[in-house]
C-alpha positions in Angstrom: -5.7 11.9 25.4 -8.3 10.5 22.2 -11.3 12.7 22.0 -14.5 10.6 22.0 -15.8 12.6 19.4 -14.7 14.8 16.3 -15.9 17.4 13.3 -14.6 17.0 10.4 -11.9 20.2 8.9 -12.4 21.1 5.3 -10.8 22.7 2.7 -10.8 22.9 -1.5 -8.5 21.0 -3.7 -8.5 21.1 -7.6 -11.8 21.3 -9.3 -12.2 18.6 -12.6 -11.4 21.3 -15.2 -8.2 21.7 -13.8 -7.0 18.4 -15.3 -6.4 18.6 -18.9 -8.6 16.9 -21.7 -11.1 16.3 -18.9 -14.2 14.3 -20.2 -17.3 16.1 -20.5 -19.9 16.0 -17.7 -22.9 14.7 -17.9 -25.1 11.6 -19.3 -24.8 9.9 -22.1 -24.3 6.4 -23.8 -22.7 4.9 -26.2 -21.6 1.3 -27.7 -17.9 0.9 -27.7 -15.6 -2.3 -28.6 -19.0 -4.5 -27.5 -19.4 -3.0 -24.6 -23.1 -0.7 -23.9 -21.5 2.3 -22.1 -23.6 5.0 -20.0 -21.0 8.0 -18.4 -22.6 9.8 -15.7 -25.4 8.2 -14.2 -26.8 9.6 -11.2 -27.2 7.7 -8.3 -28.9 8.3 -5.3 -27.9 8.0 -1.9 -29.9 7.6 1.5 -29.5 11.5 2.0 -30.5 12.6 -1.6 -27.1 13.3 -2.5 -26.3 12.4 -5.7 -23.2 10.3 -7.0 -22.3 9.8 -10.5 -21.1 6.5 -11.9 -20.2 5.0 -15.4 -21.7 1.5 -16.2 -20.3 -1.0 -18.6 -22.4 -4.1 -19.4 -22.1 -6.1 -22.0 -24.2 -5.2 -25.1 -27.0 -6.7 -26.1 -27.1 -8.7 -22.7 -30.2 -7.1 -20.6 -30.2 -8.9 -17.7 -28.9 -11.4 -15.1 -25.2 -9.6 -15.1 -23.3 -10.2 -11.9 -21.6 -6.7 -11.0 -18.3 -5.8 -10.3 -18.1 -2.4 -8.6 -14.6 -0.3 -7.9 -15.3 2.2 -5.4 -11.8 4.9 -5.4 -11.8 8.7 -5.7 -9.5 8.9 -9.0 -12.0 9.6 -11.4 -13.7 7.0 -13.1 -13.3 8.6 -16.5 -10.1 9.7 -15.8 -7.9 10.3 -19.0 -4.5 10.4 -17.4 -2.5 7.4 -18.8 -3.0 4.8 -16.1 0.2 3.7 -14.8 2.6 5.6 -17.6 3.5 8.3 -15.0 5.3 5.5 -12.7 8.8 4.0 -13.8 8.6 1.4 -16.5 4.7 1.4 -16.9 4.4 -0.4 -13.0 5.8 -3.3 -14.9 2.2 -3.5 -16.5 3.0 -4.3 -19.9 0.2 -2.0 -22.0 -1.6 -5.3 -24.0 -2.8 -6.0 -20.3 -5.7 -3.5 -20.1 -7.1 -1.7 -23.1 -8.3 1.8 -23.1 -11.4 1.4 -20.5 -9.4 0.5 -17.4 -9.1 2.4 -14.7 -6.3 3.3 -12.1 -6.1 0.0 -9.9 -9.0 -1.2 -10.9 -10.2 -4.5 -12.6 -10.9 -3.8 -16.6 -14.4 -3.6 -17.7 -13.4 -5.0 -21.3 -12.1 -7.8 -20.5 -15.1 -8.7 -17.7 -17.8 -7.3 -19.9 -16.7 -9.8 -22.3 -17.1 -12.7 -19.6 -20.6 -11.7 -18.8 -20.3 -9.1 -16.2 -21.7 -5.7 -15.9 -18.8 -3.1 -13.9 -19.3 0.0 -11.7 -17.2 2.5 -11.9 -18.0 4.9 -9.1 -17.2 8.9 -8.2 -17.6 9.1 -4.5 -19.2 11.6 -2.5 -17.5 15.0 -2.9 -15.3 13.6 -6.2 -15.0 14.8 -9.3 -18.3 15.6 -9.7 -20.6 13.9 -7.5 -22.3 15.8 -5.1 -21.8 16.3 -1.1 -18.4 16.7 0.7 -15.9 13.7 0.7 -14.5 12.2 3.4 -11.8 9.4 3.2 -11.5 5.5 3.9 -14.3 6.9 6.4 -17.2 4.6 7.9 -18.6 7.9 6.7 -17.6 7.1 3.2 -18.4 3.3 3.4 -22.2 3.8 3.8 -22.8 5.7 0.6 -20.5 2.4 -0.7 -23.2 0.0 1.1 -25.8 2.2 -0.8 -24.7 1.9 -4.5 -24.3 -1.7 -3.7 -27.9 -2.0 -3.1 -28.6 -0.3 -5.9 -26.9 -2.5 -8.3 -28.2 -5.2 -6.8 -31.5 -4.6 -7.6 -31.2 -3.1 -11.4 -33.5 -5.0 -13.9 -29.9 -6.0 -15.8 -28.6 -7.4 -12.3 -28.6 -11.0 -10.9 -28.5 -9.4 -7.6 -25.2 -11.1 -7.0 -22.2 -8.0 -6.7 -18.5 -8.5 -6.0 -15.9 -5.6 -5.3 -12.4 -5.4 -7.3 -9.8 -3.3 -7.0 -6.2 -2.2 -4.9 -5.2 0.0 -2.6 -7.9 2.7 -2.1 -10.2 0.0 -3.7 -9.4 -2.6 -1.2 -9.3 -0.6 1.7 -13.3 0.4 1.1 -13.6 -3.4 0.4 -13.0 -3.6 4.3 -15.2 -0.9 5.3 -18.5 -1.7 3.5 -17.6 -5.6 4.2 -17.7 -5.0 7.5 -21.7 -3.1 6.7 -22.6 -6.2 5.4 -25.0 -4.9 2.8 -27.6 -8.1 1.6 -26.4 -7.8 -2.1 -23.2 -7.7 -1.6 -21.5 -12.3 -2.7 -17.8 -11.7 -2.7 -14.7 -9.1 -2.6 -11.3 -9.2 -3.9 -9.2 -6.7 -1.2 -6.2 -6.5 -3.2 -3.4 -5.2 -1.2 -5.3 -2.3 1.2 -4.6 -1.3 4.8 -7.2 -1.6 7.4 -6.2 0.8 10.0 -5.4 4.4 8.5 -3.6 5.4 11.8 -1.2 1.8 12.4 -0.6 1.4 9.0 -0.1 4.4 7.2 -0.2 7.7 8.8 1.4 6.6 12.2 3.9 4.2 11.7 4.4 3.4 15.4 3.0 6.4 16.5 5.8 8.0 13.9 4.1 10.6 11.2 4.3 9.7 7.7 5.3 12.9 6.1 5.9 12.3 2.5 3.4 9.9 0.8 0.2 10.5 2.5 0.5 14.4 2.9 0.9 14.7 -0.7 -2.0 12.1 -1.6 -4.6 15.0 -1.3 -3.4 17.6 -3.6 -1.9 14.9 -6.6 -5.0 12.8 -6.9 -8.1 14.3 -5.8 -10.4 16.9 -8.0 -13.5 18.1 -6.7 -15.8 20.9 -7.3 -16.9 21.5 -3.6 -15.0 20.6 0.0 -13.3 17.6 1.0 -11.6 16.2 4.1 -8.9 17.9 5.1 -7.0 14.8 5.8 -3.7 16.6 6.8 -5.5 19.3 9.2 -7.4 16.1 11.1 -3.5 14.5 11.4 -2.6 17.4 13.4 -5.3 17.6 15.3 -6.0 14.0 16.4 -2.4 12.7 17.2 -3.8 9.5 19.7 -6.2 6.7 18.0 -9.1 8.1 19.2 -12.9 8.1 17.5 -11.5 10.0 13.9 -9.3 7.4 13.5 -11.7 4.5 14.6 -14.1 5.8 11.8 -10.8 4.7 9.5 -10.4 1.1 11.4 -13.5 -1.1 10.9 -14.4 -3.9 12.9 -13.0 -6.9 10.3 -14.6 -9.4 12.5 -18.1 -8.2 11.1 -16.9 -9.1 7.5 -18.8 -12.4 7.0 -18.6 -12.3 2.7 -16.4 -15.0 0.7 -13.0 -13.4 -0.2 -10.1 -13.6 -1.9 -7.9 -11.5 0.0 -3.9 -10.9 -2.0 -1.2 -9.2 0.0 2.4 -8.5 -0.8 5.5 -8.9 1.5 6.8 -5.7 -0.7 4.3 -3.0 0.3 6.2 -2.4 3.7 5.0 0.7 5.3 1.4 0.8 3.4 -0.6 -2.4 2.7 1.6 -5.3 4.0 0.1 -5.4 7.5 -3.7 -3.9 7.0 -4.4 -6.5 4.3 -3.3 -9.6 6.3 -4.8 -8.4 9.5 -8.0 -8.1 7.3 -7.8 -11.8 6.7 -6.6 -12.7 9.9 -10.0 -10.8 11.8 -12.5 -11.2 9.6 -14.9 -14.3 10.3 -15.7 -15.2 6.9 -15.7 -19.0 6.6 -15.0 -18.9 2.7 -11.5 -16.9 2.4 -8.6 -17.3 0.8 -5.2 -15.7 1.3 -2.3 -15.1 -1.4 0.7 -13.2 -0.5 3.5 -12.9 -3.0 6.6 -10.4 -3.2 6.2 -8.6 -6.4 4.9 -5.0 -8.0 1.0 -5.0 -7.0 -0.4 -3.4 -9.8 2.1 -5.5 -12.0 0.5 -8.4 -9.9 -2.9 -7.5 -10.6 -3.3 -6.7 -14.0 -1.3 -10.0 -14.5 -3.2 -12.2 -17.3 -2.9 -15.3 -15.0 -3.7 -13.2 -12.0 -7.1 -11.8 -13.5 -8.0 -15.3 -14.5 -8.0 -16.8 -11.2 -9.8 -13.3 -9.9 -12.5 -14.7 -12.5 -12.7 -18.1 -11.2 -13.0 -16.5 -7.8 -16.1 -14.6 -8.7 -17.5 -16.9 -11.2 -18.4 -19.2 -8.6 -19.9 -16.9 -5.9 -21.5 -14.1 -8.2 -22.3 -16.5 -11.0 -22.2 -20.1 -9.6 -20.8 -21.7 -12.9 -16.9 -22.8 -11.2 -15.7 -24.8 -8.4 -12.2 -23.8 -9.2 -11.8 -21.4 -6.0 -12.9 -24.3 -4.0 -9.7 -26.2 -4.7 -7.0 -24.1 -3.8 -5.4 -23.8 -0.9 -6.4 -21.3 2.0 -3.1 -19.7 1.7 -1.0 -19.7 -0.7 2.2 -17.6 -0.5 5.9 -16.9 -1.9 9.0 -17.4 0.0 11.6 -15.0 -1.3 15.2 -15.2 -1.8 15.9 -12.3 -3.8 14.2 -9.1 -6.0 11.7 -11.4 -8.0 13.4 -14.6 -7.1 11.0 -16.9 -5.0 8.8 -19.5 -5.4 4.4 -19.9 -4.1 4.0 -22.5 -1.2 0.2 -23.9 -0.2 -0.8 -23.3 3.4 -3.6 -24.3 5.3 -3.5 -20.9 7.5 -2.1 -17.7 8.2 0.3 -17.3 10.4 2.0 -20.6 10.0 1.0 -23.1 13.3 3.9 -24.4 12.7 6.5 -21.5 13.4 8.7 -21.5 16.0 9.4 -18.1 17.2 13.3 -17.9 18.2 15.5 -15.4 19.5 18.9 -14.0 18.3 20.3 -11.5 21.0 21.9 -8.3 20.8 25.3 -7.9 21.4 26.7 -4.0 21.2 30.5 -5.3 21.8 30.8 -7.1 18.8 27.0 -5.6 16.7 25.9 -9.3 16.4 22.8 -11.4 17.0 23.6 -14.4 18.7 22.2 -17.9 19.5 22.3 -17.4 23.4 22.3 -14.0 25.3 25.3 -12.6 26.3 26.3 -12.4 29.5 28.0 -9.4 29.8 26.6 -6.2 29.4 27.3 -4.3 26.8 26.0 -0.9 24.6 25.7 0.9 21.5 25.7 3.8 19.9 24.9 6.2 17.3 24.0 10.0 16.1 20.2 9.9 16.9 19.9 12.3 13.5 22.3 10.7 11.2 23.7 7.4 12.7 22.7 3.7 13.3 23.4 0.4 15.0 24.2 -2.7 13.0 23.5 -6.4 14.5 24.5 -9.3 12.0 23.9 -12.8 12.5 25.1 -15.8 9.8 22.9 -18.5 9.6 25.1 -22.3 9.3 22.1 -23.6 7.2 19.6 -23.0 5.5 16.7 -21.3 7.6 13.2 -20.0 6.3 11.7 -16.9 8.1 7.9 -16.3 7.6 5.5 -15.0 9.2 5.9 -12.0 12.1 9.3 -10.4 13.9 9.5 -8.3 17.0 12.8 -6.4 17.8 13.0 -6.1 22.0 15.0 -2.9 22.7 16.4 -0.9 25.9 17.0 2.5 24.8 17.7 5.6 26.0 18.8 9.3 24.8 21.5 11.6 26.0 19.2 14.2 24.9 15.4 15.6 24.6 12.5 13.6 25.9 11.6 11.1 22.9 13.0 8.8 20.6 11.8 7.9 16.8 13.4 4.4 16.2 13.4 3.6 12.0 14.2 -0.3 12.2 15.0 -2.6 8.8 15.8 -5.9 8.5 17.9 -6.8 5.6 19.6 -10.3 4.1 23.0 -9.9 3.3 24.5 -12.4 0.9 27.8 -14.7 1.7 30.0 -11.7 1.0 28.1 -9.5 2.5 26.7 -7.9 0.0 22.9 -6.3 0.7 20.6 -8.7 -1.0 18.0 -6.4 -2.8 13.8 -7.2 -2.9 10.3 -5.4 -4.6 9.5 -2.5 -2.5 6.7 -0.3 -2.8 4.9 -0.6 -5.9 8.1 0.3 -8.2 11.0 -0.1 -6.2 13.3 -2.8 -7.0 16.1 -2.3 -3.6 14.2 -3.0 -0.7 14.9 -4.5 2.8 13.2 -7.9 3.8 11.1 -6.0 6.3 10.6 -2.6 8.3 9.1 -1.3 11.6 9.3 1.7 13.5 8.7 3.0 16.9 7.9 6.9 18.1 9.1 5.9 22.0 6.5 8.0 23.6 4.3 5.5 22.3 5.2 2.4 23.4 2.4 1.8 25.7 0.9 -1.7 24.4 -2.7 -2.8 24.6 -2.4 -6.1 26.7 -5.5 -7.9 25.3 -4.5 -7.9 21.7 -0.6 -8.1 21.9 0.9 -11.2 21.7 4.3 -12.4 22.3 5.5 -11.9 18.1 3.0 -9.2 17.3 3.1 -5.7 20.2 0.0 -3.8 19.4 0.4 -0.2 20.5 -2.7 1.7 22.3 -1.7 5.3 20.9 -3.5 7.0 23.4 -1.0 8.8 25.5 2.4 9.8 25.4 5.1 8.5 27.7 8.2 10.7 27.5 11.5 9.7 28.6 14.0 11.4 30.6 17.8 11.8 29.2 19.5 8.7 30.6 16.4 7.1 31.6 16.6 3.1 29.9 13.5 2.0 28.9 12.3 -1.6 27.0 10.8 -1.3 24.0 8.8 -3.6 21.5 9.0 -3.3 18.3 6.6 -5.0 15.5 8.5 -5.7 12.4 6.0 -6.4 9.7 5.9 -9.7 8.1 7.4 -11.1 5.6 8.4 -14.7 4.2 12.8 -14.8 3.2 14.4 -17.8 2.7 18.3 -17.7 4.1 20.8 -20.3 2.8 23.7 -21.1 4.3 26.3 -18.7 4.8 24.1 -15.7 4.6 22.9 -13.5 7.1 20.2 -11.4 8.2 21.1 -8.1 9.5 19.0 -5.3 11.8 19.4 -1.7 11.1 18.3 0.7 14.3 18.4 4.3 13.3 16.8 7.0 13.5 16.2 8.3 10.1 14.2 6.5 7.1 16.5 3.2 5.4 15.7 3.9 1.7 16.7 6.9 -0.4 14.3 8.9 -2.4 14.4 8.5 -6.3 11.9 9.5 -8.8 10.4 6.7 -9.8 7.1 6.7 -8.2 5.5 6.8 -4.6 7.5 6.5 -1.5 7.0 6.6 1.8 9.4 9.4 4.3 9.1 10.5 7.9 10.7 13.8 8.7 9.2 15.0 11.8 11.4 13.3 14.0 11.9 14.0 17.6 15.5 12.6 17.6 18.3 14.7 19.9 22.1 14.1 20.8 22.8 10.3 20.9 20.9 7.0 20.9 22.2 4.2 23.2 21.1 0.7 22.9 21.8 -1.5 26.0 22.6 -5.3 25.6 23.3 -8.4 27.5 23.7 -9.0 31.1 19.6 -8.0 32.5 18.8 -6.3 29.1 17.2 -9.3 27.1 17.2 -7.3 23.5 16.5 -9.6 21.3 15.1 -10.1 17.5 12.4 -12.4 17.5 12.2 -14.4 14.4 9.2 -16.7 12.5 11.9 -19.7 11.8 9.6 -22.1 10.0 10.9 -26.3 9.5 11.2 -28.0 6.3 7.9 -29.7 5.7 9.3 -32.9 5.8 10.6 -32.5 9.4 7.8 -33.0 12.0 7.1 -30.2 14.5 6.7 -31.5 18.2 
């Protein structure tokens, strides 16, 4: 059952000297490319414990700077080449950023030269700031709240700061939001989860094994202790008060943002960053979702310039341009980089309607209408899978969230880890590739998972496209006992033409191979035994739900 309370675990990791050509510690300033640089300045936080952060302000400008903080434990003087270790550069082509930008974060160059000063911070416990570091912690996002205070009230300060940055940089956006700290006029949460245990340690109760075990020892130096992130995994398996420390309440967030998600970072910070913009109750936010690289999306020319109209208007007041685009803006898909944006007035669309395609395990199709008869199948629960295929007659946009209604059962053991993908298949049947995961370039249109044991929803916040699971028990299964089962496919936005079909994969192993050309996701402590059998038709209503969304033209009753 979740323990109401928790101490942290600790343990050492690499200490800054063990990087190579490691910048020198301590203070100092200099003037470089018009920018007044000082490395290394101390900051302190409500406990006396010191954090060290670089500042880059424009020189010769003294004051009235709005400030642009990137809060991620990296290093903020890092001098690993920033995205050269992943496959192609990220798709960031190098004239994007100069020398001074950071991993994932927004470049002070070009915003110095636009008037702004930027923050780069060391948290608690990194590099060399002092303390012990936790991680995407409410812990973590006070000391946050604190060096936002600070820079707002520095003599070179308007008072006015915004927070930049992805992943790691977004997902503190949430937590210090959520603080509400008084100097604090916009964020930019680009593409960062919201709930460390739903979204990217647990996928549906399901450990993540491969990307997040090995986060700790690849990217974080330190001279003194830091979470033991791994050691707290094992010993908080339920969503109990660790893990709420890692979910902040989103409806506190009251600040203007911009808030940009991806349909392509399935499995990490797909569902945490629209959920973000779905809870929070800020009455000034925008939402664009596309299906591309997100660093590549980021560092984008075009992309920064509207992150600079965004901010010039609530940290400096001199644009109105945010105030004419559309609340949501997003891309419908039809293949790897092939889609086109769309303006929407909300997120998800009021005007989907939610369909069903049932399971048939005779024929391993989804039909129109639920068959009659019943009907089962079955595969290796180590090795094997299900297929279901349906053919759309014309051309049908899905957007928004799916759910996959199971009955399932084992021959063996007493759970079951379902691995679900749904892919589009073109009119010969071919698989019809998209983005994936920050380099990939063969992904599925959309993936969800399910540890069985876990499938115990919370009533109040599931709704009939989107199961939210309680984690705080197990239920095990008996062999031969048929249970139903929801599953929440995370959204995405595909267009199908005619003569194409969308396809669900049920198995019990991960859909996408490994390759080396960056960071992937990978579940391999699976409790999978003997044979998986999926039940159809007749009284077993398994069913895919879908987001089917009319042409705009065609009015919805």
């Amino acid at each position: 059952m979740p323990q109401d309370s928790f101490e942290y675990l600790w343990r050492r990791v690499k200490p800054p000297e063990a990087l190579p050509k490691t910048a020198p510690f301590g203070y100092r300033k200099s003037l470089e490319d018009g920018m007044a640089i000082e490395r290394d300045v101390a900051v302190a936080m409500r406990d006396g414990v010191r954090i060290y952060i670089d500042l880059f302000r424009p020189e010769g400008v003294a004051s009235d700077l709005p400030v642009l903080i990137a809060w991620g434990p990296y290093g903020k003087h890092n001098p690993r080449g920033v995205y050269e270790r992943f496959h192609n550069n990220a798709s960031v082509k190098p004239e994007w950023i100069s020398r001074h930008c950071g991993f994932e974060s927004p470049d002070p160059l070009y915003w110095c030269r636009h008037g702004y000063a930027v923050i780069y911070a060391d948290p608690r416990g990194t590099w060399n700031s002092e303390g012990k570091a936790t991680f995407w912690s409410s812990d973590e996002a006070r000391d946050f709240h604190d060096l936002i205070e600070w820079a707002g009230i520095q003599p070179w300060s308007n008072g006015k700061v915004g927070l930049a940055g992805v992943s790691y940089f977004a997902i503190m956006q949430w937590q210090v939001a959520a603080l509400r700290p008084a100097h604090l006029a916009a964020i930019n949460p680009w593409e960062g989860y919201s709930d460390s245990y739903r979204e990217r340690l647990k996928h549906g109760g399901i450990p993540e094994t491969l990307f997040g075990p090995q986060w700790l020892d690849r990217s974080i130096y330190a001279r003194g202790e830091v979470e033991d992130v791994n050691a707290m995994i094992e010993q908080h398996p339920f969503f109990d008060a660790y893990w709420k420390t890692k979910a902040p309440d989103l409806s506190r967030i009251e600040v203007p943002a911009y808030v940009v998600a991806s349909w392509s970072d399935q499995g990490l910070h797909t569902r945490g960053t629209l959920e973000g913009f779905k809870q929070m109750s800020s009455r000034q936010k925008w939402l664009e979702v596309h299906g591309r690289y997100k660093w590549e999306y980021f560092h984008h020319p075009d992309n920064v310039e509207k992150q600079r109209a965004f901010f010039d208007h609530f940290l400096k007041g001199s644009s109105d341009e945010v105030l004419q685009w559309p609340r949501v803006n997003i891309e419908v898909r039809e293949a790897h980089y092939q889609g086109r944006m769309r303006a929407e007035t909300e997120w998800p669309l009021a005007r989907t309607r939610y369909t069903r395609l049932y399971l048939d395990g005779a024929s391993g199709t989804l039909q129109d209408t639920a068959p009659a008869q019943e009907a089962e199948a079955r595969y290796d629960a180590r090795q094997g899978r299900s297929t279901f295929d349906h053919r759309f007659t014309q051309d049908t946009e899905l957007t928004g969230h799916m759910k996959l209604r199971l009955w399932v059962e084992t021959t063996e053991g007493h759970d079951m880890d379902l691995l679900v993908a749904v892919q589009k298949l073109d009119a010969q049947g071919r698989e019809v590739p998209f983005a994936f995961f920050s380099v990939y370039d063969n992904g599925p249109v959309a993936l969800g998972w399910l540890r069985v044991s876990h499938r115990e929803q919370d009533p109040r916040r599931s709704t009939e496209w989107q199961p939210w699971l309680l984690h705080e028990r197990e239920l095990p299964l008996q062999p031969g006992e048929c249970v139903p089962v929801d599953i929440e496919i995370w959204a995405s936005s595909t267009l199908f033409r005619a003569g194409e079909s969308l396809r669900v994969v049920v198995q019990g192993h991960d859909y996408f191979e490994l390759t080396p050309k960056g960071p992937m996701l990978g579940h391999n402590d699976l409790r999978n035994e003997g044979t998986h059998i999926l039940r159809t038709g007749g009284r077993y209503d398994a069913h895919l739900l879908m987001p089917v969304i009319p042409p705009t033209t065609e009015k919805t009753p």
